[in-house]
N, C-alpha and C positions, 0 to 999 in steps of 0.2 A: 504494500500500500504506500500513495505516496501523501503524503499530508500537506495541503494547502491551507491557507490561512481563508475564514470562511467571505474577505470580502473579495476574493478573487471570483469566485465564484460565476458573477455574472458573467464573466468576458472569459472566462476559460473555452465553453465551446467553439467560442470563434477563434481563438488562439490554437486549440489543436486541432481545427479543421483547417488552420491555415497552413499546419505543416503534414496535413493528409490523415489526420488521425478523427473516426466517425465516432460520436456516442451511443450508445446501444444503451437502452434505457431496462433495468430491473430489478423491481420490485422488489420488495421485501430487505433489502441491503443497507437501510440505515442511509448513510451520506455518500456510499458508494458511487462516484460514476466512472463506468468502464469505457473506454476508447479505444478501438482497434484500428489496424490500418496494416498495410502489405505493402512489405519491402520490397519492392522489384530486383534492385541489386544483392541484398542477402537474400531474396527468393525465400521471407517467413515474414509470418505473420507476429506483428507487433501488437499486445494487448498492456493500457496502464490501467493500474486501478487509483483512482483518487478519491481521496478521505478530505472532509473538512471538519470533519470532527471523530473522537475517538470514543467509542463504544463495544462493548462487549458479549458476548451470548451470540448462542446460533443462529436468533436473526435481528442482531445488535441494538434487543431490546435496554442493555445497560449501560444509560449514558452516561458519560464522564465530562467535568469541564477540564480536563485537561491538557486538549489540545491548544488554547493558546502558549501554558506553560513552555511543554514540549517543543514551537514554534520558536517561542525565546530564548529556549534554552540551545536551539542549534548547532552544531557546529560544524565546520568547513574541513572536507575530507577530498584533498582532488578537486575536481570539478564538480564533486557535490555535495548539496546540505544535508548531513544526516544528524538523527538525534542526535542527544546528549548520551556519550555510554549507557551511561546510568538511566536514563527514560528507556532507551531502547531496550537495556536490559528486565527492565519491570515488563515492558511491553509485553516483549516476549513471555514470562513467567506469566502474566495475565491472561495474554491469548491461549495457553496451553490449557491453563485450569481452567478460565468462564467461557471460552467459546468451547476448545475441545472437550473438558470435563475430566482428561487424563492426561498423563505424561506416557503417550507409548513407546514404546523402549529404541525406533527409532527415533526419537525428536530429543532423549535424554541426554544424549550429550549436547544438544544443543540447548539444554535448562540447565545443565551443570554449567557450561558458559556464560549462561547468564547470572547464576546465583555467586559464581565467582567475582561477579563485578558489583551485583548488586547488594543495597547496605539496609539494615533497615534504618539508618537515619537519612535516604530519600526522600526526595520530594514528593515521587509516586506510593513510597511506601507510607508515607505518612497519609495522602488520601485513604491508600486501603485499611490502612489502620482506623482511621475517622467511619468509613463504610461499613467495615466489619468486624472490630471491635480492636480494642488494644491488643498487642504483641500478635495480630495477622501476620504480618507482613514477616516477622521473623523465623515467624511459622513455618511459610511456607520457604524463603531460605532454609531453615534447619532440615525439613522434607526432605527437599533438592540437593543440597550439600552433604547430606548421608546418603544420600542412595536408595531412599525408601520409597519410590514410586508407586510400591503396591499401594502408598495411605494416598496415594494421590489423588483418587477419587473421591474417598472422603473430604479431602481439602477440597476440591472443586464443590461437593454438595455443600457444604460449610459457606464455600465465599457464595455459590448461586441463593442460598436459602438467604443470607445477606441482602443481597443489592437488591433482591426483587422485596424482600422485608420494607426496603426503605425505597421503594419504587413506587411514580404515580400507581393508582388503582388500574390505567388502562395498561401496563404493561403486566400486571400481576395475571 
């Protein structure tokens, strides 16, 4: 996903239609818009995803105000803007547990990666900690940095019975 800031918004379609890229519009995705387009010279098909905000669950019913955080927090890698380690690392540790609901033992190393970076005196862990209750966040570091993926599930039922707890009534 690539995160824009929400008052881009308006003028984005014409900005990727102007370097060949269409919107394909679907449903159910939260702030999702998809853009595809076809390289003629690599002969593949180009698909972005763009987020202007960050949400979680399988159909990104839990909202975060995060994304301008994340936005400000920045930083310049190359020729491009990525997170903040540390954002990017919660990110990830987020996306496993509230969208997938597990850590499957392909994606574990790449949550071991993440818990190696991430602290719980973050800025994203201190949201989850305010969401779902004190020492969350440490939590689920402690899970990930021993190895114990089987309670992973539990943790995901843990933070989902959370955020929808503290959710308008239309998402419950």
């Amino acid at each position: 996903d690539i995160l824009v800031a929400d008052e881009l918004l308006p003028v984005l379609d014409g900005l990727m239609n102007g370097i060949g890229l269409c919107r394909v519009r679907a449903a159910g995705h939260g702030s999702h818009r998809f853009y595809f387009g076809y390289s003629t010279a690599g002969e593949l098909w180009l698909k972005l995803d763009i987020v202007s905000d960050i949400s979680f669950g399988p159909y990104q019913q839990w909202r975060t105000p995060l994304a301008p955080g994340c936005l400000e927090r920045r930083v310049r890698t190359g020729g491009l803007w990525m997170p903040d380690p540390a954002d990017q690392a919660w990110l990830q540790l987020l996306h496993l547990v509230l969208d997938k609901g597990e850590i499957q033992p392909q994606r574990q190393a790449t949550a071991r990666a993440a818990a190696a970076v991430a602290s719980p005196g973050d800025r994203i862990a201190g949201y989850v900690d305010r969401r779902s209750g004190p020492g969350t966040a440490a939590d689920l570091l402690d899970l990930v940095r021993s190895g114990s993926f089987g309670e992973a599930s539990a943790m995901a039922a843990k933070l989902r019975s959370a955020w929808t707890g503290g959710a308008p009534l239309r998402t419950r």
